[in-house]
N, C-alpha and C positions, 0 to 999 in steps of 0.2 A: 769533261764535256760541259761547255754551257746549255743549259737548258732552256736559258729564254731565245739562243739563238737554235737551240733541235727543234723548240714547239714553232716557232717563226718559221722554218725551214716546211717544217712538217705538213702545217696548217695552210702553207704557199702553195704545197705539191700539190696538198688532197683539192682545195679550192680549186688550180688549176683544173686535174683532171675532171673534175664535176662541168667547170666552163667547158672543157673539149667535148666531153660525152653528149650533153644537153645539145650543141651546137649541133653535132654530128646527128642527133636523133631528129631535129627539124628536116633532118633530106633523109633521113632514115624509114624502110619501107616501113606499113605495118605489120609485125611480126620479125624485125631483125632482116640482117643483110643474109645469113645463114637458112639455106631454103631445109638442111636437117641438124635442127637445133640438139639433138642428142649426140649427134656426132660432134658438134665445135665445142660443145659440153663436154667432151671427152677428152678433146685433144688440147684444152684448156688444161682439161685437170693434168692432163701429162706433162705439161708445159709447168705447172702449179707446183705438181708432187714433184719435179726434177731441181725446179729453186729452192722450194723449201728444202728438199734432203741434203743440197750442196752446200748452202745455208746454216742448215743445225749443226752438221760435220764442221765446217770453220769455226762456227760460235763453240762448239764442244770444244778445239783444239785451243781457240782463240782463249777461252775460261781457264782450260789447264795451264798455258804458260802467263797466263794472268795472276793463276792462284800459285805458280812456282815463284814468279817474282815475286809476293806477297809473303807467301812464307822462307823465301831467301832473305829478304830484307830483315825479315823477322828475326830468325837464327844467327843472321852476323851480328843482330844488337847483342843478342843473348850470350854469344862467345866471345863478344867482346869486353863486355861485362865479365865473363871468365878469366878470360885471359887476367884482367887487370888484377883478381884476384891473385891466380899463378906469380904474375910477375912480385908478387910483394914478398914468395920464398925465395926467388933468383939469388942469384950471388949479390950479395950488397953492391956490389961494385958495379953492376949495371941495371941495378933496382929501379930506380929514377930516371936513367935513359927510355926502360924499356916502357914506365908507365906512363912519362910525357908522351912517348911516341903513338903509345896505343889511344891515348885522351885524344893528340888532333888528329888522329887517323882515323877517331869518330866523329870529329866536328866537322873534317875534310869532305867526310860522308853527307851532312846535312847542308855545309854551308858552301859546297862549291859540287860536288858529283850531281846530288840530287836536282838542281837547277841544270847541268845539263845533261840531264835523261828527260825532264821535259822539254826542252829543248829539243829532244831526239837523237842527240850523240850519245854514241856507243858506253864513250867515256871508260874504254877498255884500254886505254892508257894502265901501265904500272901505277898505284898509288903511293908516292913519293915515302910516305909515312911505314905504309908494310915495309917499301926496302929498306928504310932508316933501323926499323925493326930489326929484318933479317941483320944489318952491319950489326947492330949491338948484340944480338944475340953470338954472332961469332967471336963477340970476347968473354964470354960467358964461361968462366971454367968452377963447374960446383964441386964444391970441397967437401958439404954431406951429405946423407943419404936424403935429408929432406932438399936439396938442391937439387940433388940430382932426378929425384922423383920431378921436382916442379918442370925441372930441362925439357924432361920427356911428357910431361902432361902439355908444357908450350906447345912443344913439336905437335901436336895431335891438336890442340886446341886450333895451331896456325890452315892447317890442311882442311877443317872444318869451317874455321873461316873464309879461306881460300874459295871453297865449294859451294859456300851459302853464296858470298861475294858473285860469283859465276851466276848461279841462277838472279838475282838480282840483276845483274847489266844485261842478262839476255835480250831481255825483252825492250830495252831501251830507244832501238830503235824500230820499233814493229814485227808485229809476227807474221801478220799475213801479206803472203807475198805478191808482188804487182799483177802479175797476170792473173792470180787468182780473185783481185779487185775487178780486175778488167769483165771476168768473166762472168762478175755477179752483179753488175754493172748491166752488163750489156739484156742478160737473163731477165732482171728484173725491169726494164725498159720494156721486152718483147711482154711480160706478165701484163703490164699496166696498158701498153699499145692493143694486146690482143683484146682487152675488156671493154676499149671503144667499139670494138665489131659489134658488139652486145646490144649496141642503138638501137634501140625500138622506140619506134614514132607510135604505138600500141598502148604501150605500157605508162603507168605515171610517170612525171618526171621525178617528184621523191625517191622515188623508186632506184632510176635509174643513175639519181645522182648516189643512191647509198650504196651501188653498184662498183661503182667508179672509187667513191670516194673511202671506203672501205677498202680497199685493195690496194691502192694507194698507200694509207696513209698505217698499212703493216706492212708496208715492204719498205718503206723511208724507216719508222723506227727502229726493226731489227737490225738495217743497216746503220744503223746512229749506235745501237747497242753494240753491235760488230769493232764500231770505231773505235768506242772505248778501252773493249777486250784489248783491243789490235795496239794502242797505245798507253799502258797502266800506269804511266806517270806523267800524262794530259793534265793540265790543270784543271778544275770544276768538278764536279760529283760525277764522284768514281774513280777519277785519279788516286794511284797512292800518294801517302806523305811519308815522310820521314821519323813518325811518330815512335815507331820501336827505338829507333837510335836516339832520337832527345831524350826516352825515359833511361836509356842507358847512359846516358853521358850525364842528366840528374843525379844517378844512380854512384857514377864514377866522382862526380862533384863532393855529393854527400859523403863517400866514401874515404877521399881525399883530406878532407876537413876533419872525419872522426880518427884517421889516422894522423893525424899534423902533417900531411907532407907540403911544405911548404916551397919545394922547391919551383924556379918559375917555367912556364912552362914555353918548347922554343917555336909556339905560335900562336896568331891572334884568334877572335872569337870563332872566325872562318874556318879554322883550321890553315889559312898560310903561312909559311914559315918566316918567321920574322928574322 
């Protein structure tokens, strides 16, 4: 989320509403349009308590599949980084297939997925990389018992991948869903609308402007917070980055180098296959 354009947004609404209320309070009787102020007081707060509890409930859901895609992202670096480990006992024979693949299978991650999950596609495409994987893995035949351990730790390492991989594209295209926008949307319109009834031509205008504008301008940010949740790889503060997977791919680099493997690898810094 950019911030200088939420405060911009923010600062537009609550001004406005202060302009409508103040306007509205010059024809406004004295004491309010409401002849029993305890009851619009009440039906206010129902109206209030029913936004806010619908409100916390999305932001509640919205945080969890925020924090799934956060620690998804997380644990595919971390088993990625494993894997690359595993594959160094493979059968010699597909050693170097299996660790090239897995190397741009994590730059594919940073330098083409990740851009479009800000973007907002799904990007629930096959990654071309995993099935190069799985091919190599099916010429895989381990001859000893540390092969053959590695075979079965891959298998369990891929499935774990697989699963982290899932919660990470979940959320790529948004969690909360349209009508349920619509509906907090419309909610939080009738909150800010009802506050204008509040006009008293009586009371100060400070007053009435902090009335207004106080209401306002917590019903705009929670919704700005909502946004975020609702898309975790928005670019600006709050958006995720791709930061687990760079220190894995450092990780795989240095790795690489303390091992010699010098073989080259069959993509660019993108992760495309060259």
């Amino acid at each position: 989320m950019n911030l200088i354009v939420a405060g911009i947004i923010t600062v537009a609404a609550t001004a406005a509403s202060i302009v409508v209320i103040l306007l509205i309070r010059r024809r406004a009787p004295d004491g309010g349009f409401f002849n029993d102020g305890d009851r619009a007081a009440g039906v206010f707060g129902v109206l209030a308590t029913g936004f806010a509890l619908l409100l916390g409930f999305v932001v509640f859901l919205a945080f969890t599949k925020y924090d799934e895609s956060r620690a998804g992202a997380e644990t595919e670096a971390l088993v990625v980084v494993q894997q690359f480990e595993t594959a160094q006992l493979m059968p010699e024979a597909v050693r170097p297939a299996l660790s090239g693949a897995l190397t741009c299978y994590g730059r594919s991650i940073v330098g083409i997925e990740w851009p479009q999950m800000r973007a907002g596609e799904t990007g629930s495409q096959i990654n071309a990389w995993g099935f190069e994987m799985f091919r190599v893995l099916q010429k895989a035949e381990p001859a000893s018992a540390t092969e053959e351990s590695a075979f079965d730790a891959w298998l369990g390492q891929s499935s774990a991948r697989q699963e982290a991989r899932r919660d990470r594209l979940h959320a790529a295209d948004g969690i909360v869903p349209s009508p349920v926008w619509l509906v907090l949307f419309v909610t939080a319109m009738l909150v800010i609308v009802y506050t204008f009834f509040f006009a008293d031509s009586g009371e100060r205008a400070v007053v009435q402007a902090l009335l207004a504008g106080a209401v306002t301008a917590i019903v705009v940010l929670t919704l700005f917070v909502l946004s975020v949740l609702n898309r975790p790889y928005q670019p600006g503060v709050g958006g995720l980055e791709p930061a687990a997977m760079e220190r894995s791919m450092e990780i795989i680099g240095q790795a690489r180098a303390a091992l010699s493997l010098t073989e080259p690898l069959p993509c660019d810094e993108l992760g495309r296959p060259l």
